[in-house]
C-alpha positions as a Markdown table, in Angstrom:
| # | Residue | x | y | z |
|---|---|---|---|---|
| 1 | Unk | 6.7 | 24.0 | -1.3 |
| 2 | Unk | 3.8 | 23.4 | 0.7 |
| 3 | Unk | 1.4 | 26.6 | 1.6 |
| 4 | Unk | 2.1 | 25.7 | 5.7 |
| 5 | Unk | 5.9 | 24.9 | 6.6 |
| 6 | Unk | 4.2 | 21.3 | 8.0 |
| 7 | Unk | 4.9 | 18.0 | 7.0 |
| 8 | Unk | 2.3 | 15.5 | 6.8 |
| 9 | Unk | 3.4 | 11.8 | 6.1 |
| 10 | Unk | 0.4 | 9.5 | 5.6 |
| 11 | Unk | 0.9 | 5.9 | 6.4 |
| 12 | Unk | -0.9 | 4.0 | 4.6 |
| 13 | Unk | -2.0 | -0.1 | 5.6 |
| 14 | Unk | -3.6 | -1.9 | 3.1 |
| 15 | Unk | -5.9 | -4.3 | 4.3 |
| 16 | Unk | -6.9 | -5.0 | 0.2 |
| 17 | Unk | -6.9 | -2.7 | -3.0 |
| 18 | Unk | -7.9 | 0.8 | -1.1 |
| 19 | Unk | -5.4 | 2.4 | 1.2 |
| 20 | Unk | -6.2 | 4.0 | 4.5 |
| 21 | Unk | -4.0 | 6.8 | 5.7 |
| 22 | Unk | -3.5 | 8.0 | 9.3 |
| 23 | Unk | -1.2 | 11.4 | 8.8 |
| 24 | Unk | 1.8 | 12.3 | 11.3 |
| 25 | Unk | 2.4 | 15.9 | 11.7 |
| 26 | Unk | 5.9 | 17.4 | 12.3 |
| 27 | Unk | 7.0 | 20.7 | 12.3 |
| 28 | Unk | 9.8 | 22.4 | 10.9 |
| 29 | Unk | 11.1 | 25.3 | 12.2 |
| 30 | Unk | 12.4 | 28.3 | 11.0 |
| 31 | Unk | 16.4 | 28.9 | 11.7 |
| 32 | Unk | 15.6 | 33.0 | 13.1 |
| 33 | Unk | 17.2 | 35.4 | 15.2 |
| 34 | Unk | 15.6 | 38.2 | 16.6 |
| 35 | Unk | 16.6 | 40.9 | 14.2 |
| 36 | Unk | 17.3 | 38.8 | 10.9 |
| 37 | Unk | 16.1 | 34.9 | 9.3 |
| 38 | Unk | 18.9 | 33.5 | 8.3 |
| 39 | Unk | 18.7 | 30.4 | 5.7 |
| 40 | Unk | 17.9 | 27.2 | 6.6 |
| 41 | Unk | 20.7 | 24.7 | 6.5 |
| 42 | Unk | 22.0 | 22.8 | 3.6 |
| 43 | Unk | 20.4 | 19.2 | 5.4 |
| 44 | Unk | 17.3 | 20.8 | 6.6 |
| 45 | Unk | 16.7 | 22.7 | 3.6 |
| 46 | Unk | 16.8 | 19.4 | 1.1 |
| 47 | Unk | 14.7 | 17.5 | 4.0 |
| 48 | Unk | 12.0 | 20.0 | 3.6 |
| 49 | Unk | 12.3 | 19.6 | -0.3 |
| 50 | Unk | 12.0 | 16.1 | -0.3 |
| 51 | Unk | 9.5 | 15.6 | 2.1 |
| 52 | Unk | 7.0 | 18.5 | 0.3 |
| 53 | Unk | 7.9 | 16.4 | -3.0 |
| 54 | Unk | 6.7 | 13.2 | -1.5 |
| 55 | Unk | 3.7 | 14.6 | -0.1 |
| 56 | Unk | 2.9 | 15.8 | -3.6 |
| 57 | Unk | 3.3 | 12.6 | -4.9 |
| 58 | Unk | 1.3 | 10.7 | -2.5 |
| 59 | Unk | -1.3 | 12.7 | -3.6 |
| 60 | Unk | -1.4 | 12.7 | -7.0 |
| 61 | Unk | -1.2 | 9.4 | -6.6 |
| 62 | Unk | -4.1 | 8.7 | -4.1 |
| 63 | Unk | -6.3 | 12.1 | -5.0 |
| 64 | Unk | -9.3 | 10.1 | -2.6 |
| 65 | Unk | -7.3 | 10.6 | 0.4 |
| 66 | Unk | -6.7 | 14.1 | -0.5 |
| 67 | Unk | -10.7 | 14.3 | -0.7 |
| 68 | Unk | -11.0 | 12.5 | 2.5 |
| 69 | Unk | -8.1 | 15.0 | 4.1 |
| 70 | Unk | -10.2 | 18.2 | 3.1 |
| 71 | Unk | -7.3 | 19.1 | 0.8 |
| 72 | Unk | -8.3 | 20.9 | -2.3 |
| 73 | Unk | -7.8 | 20.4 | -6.0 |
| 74 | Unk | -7.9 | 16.2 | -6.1 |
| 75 | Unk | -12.4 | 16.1 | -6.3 |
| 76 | Unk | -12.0 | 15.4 | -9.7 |
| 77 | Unk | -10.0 | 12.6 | -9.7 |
| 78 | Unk | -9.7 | 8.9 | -9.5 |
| 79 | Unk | -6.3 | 6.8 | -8.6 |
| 80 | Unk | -4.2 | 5.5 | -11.8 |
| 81 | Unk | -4.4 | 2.4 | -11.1 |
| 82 | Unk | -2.2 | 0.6 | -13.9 |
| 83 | Unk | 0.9 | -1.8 | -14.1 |
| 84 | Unk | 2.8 | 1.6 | -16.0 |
| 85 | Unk | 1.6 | 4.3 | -12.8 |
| 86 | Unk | 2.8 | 1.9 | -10.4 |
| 87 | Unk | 6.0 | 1.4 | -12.1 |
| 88 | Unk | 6.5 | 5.3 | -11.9 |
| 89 | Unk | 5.5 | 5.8 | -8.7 |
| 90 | Unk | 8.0 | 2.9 | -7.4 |
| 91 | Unk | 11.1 | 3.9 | -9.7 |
| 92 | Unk | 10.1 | 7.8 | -8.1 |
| 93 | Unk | 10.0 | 6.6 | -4.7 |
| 94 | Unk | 13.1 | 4.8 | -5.1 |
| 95 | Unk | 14.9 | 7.7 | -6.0 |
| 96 | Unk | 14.1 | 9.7 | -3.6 |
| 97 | Unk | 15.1 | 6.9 | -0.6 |
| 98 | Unk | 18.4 | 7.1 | -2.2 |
| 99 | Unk | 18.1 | 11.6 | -2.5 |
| 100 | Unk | 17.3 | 11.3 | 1.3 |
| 101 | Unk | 20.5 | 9.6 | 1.8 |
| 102 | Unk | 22.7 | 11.2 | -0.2 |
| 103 | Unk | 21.6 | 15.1 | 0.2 |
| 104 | Unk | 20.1 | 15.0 | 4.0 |
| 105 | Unk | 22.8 | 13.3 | 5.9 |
| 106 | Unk | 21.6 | 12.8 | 9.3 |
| 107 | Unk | 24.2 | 14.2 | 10.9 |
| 108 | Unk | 23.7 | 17.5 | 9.5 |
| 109 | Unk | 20.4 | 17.5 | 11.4 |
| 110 | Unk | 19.4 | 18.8 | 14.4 |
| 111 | Unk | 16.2 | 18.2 | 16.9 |
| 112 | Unk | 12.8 | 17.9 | 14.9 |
| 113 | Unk | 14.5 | 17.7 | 11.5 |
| 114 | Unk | 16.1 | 14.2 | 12.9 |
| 115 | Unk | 12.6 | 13.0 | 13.8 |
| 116 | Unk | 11.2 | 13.9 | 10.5 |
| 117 | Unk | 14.1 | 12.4 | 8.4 |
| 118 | Unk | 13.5 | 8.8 | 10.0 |
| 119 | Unk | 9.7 | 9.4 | 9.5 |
| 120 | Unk | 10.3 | 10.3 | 5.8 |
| 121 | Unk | 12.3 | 7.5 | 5.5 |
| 122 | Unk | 10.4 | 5.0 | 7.3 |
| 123 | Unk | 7.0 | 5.9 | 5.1 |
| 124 | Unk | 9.0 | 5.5 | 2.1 |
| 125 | Unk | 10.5 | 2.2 | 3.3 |
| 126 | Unk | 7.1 | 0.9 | 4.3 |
| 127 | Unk | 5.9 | 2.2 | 0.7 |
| 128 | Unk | 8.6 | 0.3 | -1.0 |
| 129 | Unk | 7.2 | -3.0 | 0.9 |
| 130 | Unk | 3.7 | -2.5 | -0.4 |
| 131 | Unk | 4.7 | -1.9 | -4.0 |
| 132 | Unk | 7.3 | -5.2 | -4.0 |
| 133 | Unk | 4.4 | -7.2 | -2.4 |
| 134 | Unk | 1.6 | -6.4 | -5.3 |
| 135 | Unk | -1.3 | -6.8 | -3.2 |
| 136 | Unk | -2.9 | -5.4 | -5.8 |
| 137 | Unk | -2.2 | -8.9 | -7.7 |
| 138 | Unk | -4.6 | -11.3 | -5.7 |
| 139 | Unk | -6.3 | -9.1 | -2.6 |
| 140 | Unk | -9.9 | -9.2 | -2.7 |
| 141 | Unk | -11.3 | -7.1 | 0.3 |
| 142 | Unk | -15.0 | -7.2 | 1.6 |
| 143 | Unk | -14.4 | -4.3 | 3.9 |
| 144 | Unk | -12.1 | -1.5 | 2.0 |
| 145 | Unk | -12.3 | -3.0 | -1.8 |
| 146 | Unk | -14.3 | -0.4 | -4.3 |
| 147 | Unk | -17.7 | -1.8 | -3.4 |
| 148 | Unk | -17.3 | -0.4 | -0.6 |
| 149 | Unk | -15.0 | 2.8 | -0.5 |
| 150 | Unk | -16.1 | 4.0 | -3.6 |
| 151 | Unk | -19.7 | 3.9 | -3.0 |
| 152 | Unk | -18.7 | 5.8 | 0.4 |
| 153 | Unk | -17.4 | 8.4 | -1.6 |
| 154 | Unk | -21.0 | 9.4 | -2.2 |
| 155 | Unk | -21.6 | 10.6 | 1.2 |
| 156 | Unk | -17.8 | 12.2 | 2.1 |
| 157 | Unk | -17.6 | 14.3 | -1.1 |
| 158 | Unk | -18.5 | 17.9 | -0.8 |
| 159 | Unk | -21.4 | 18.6 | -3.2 |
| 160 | Unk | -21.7 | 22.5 | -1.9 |
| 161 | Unk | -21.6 | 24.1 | -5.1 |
| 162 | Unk | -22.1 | 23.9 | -8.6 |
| 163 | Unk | -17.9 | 23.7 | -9.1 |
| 164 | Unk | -18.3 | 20.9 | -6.9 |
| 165 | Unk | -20.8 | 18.8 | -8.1 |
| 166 | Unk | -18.9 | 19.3 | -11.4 |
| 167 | Unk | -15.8 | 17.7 | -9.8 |
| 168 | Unk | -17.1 | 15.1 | -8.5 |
| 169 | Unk | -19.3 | 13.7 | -11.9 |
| 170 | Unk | -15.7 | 14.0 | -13.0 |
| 171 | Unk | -14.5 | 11.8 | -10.8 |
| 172 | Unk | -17.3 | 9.7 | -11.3 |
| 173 | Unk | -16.8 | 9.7 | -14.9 |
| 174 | Unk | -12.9 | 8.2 | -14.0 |
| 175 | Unk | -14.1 | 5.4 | -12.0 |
| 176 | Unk | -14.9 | 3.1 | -14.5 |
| 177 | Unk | -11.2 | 3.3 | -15.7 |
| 178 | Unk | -9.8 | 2.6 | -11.9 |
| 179 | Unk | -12.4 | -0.4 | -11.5 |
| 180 | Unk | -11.3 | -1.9 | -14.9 |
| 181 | Unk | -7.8 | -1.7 | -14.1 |
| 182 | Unk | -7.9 | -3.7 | -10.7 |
| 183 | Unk | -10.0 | -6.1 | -12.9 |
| 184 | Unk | -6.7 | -6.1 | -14.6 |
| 185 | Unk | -5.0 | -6.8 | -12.3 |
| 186 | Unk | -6.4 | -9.7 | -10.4 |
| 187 | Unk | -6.6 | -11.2 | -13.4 |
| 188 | Unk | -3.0 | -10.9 | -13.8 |
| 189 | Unk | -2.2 | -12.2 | -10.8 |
| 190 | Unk | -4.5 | -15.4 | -11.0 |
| 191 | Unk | -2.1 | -16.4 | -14.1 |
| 192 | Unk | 0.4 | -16.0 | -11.6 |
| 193 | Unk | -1.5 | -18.4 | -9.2 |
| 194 | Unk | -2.3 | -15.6 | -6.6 |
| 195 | Unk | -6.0 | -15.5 | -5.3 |
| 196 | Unk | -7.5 | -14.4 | -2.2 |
| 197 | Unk | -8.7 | -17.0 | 0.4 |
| 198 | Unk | -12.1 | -18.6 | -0.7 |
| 199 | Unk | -13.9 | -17.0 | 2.5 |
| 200 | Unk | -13.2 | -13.2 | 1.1 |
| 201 | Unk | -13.7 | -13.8 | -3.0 |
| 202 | Unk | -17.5 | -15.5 | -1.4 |
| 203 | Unk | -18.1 | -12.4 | 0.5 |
| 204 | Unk | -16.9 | -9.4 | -2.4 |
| 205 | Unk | -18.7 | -11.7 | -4.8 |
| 206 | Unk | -22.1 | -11.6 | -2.9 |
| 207 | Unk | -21.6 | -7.3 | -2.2 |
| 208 | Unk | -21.0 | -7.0 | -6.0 |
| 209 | Unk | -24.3 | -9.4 | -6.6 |
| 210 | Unk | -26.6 | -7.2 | -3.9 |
| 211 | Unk | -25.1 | -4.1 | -5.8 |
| 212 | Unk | -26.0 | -5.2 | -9.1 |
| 213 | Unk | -29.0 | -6.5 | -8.2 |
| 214 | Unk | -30.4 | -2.6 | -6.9 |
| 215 | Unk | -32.1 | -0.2 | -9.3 |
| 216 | Unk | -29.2 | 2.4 | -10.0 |
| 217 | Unk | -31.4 | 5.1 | -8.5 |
| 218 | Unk | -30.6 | 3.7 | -5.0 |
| 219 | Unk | -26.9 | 2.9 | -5.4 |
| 220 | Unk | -25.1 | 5.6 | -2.7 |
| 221 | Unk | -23.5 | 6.9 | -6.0 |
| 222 | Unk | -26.4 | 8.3 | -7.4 |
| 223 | Unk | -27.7 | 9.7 | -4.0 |
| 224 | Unk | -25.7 | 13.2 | -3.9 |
| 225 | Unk | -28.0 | 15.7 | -5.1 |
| 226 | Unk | -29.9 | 15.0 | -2.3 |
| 227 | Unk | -27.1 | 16.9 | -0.2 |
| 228 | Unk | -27.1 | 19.5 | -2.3 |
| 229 | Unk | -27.7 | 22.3 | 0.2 |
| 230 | Unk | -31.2 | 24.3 | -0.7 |
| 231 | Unk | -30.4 | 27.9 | -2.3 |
| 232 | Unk | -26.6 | 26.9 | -3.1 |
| 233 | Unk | -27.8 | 25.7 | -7.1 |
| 234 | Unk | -30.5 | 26.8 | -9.4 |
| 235 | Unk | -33.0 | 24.7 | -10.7 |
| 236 | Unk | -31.5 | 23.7 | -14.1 |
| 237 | Unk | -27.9 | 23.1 | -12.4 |
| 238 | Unk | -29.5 | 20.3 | -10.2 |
| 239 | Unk | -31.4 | 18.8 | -12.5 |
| 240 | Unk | -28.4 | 18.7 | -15.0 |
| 241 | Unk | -26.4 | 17.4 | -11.7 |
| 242 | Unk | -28.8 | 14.8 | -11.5 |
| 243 | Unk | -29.1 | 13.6 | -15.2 |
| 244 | Unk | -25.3 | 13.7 | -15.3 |
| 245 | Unk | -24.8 | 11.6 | -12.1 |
| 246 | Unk | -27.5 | 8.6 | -13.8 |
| 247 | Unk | -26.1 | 8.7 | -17.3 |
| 248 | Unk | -22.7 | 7.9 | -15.5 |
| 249 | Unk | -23.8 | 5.4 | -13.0 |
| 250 | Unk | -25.9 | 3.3 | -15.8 |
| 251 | Unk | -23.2 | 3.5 | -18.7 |
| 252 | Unk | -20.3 | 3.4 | -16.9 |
| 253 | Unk | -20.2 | 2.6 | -13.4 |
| 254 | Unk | -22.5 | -0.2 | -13.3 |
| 255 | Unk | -20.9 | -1.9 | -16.4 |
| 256 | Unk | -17.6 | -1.7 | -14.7 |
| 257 | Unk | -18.7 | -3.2 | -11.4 |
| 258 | Unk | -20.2 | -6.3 | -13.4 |
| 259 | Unk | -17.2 | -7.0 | -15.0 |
| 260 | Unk | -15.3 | -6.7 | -11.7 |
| 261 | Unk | -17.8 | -9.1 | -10.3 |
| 262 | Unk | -17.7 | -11.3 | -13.1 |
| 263 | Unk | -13.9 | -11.6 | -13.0 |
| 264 | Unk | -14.3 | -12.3 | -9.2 |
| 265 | Unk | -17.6 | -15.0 | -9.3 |
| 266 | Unk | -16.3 | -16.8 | -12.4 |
| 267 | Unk | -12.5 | -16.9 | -12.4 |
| 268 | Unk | -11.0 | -15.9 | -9.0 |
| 269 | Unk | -13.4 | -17.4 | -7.0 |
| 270 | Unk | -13.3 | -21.2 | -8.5 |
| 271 | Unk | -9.3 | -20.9 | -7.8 |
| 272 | Unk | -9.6 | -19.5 | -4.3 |
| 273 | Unk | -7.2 | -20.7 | -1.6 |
| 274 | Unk | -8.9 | -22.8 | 1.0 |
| 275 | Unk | -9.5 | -21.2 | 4.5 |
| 276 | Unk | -6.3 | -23.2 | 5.9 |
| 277 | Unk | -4.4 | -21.5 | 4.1 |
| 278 | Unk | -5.7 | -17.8 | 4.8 |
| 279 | Unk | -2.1 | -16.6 | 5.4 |
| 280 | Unk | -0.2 | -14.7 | 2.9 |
| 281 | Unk | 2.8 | -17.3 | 3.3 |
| 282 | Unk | 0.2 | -19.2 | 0.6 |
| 283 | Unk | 0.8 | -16.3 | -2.0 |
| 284 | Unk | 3.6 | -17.0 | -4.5 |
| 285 | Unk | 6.3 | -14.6 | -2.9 |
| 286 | Unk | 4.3 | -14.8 | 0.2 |
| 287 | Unk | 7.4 | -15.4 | 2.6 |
| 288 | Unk | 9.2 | -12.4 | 1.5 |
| 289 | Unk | 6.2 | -10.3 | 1.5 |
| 290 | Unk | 5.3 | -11.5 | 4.7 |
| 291 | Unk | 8.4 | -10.6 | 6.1 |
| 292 | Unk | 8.4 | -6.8 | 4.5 |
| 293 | Unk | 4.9 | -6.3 | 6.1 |
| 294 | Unk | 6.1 | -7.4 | 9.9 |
| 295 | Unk | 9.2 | -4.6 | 9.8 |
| 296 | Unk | 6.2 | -2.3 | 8.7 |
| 297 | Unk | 3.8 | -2.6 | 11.0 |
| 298 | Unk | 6.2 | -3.3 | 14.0 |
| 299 | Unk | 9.1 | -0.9 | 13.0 |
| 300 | Unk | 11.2 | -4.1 | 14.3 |
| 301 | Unk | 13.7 | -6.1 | 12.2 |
| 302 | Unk | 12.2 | -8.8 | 13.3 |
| 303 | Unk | 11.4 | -12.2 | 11.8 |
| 304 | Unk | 7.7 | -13.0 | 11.7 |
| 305 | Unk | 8.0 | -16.6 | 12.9 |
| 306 | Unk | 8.8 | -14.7 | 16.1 |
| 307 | Unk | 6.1 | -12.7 | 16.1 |
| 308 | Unk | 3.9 | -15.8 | 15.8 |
| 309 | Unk | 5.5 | -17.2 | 18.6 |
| 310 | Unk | 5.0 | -14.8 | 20.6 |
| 311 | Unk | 1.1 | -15.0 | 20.1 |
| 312 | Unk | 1.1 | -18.7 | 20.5 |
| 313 | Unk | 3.1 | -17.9 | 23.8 |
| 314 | Unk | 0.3 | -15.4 | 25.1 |
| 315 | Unk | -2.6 | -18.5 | 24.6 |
């Protein structure tokens, strides 16, 4: 179980290949008398079980929100981005959409536990959506793709002490991996004709150009040991901090970020959809996808042509 009896459910809304989380908080509490604490019931029992196991997963699964969320232990990781971890993750989440119904029955619930069982079950709905659309296939994002959130990293990652910095070349040793395997994957879904609009693949092909284009001693990823705090390392532990931090950025990094660029500038962007059709009703699958995302983001069963009515209503 979790160290607090809280549940946090993060909901995450991809805008391209990097997820952003904003975390609900729910309380569960404890089934006591005065005198004696009786055990939880069956329902609320297996609800605080399932929830605590998909919070685990979640982050095992995205170890740079745990970073961002200040929750220990993920520093030294990087996201397994392949076709096989997303697999698991979907077959897991799967299973435990159908646990929740079969093992927390709603009407063996009582005040915040029902609140919490239609959270848990809305997040895993909503992460269902995501993994059936594969944005990962064809999204090319010039606000949230790695260019961008993974050179951020540089700045949000503790670098405090020694154990620290050592986590985090670790994780910058992993990032190669992560960047190679959304390579992968746009290439993938280009031979399934899905590309971003031309407009986006113009403007993550330019970052990745600028990037490239800097001495590595001025990308944000090498800039950390200037945070280290003064007193908190010895001598030789920054300097090895330092010479570990530009060995990774020039041999592995760097590398990794030109072949993402390459893949983007040469292949993607030459097949790029044409800013008319910007929607992702212009995605193979698009419709269905589309679809998904509205009961997501509005919680309604609703369909979308609706919701485009209704802003074509409000002009």
């Amino acid at each position: 179980m979790l160290a607090s009896p809280t549940l946090f459910l993060a909901t995450c809304h991809h805008s391209g290949p990097s997820p952003r989380a904003s975390v609900i908080q729910t309380d569960f509490p404890a089934a006591t008398t005065s005198a004696v604490a009786w055990p939880a019931p069956r329902a609320a029992s297996a609800l605080a079980r399932l929830a605590d196991e998909y919070w685990r997963a979640y982050l095992d699964a995205d170890p740079i929100q745990a970073t961002l969320l200040g929750i220990p232990g993920y520093d030294d990781r990087m996201p397994d981005e392949s076709s096989e971890a997303r697999v698991r993750r979907r077959q897991h989440l799967a299973n435990l959409r159908g646990r929740l119904d079969v093992e927390v029955p709603q009407a063996e619930l009582t005040g915040t536990d029902i609140v919490t069982r239609d959270l848990l079950a809305d997040q895993i709905d909503a992460d269902l959506a995501f993994a059936d659309c594969h944005l990962e296939d064809w999204a090319v994002d010039p606000r949230d793709g790695p260019q961008v959130s993974y050179l951020d990293l540089a700045a949000l990652q503790s670098v405090k002490t020694p154990v620290a910095g050592r986590a985090l070349v670790a994780r910058w040793r992993a990032m190669p991996r992560t960047i190679d395997q959304k390579t992968a994957h746009l290439l993938n879904g280009l031979g399934a004709g899905k590309v971003s609009a031309r407009s986006e693949v113009e403007r993550v092909a330019r970052q990745l150009d600028e990037l490239l284009t800097t001495p590595d001693a001025t990308w944000p990823l090498s800039a950390p040991p200037a945070r280290v705090p003064l007193g908190a390392w010895s001598d030789s532990e920054r300097a090895a901090f330092q010479a570990d931090l530009a060995r990774v950025v020039a041999e592995g990094i760097r590398p990794a970020f030109a072949r993402y660029r390459d893949v983007i500038r040469d292949r993607i962007l030459p097949r790029a959809r044409g800013d008319a059709a910007v929607g992702i009703r212009n995605v193979p699958g698009g419709d269905a996808c589309y679809a998904a995302l509205a009961r997501v983001h509005t919680s309604l069963a609703i369909d979308p042509q609706q919701v485009h009515q209704l802003g074509l209503d409000e002009l």
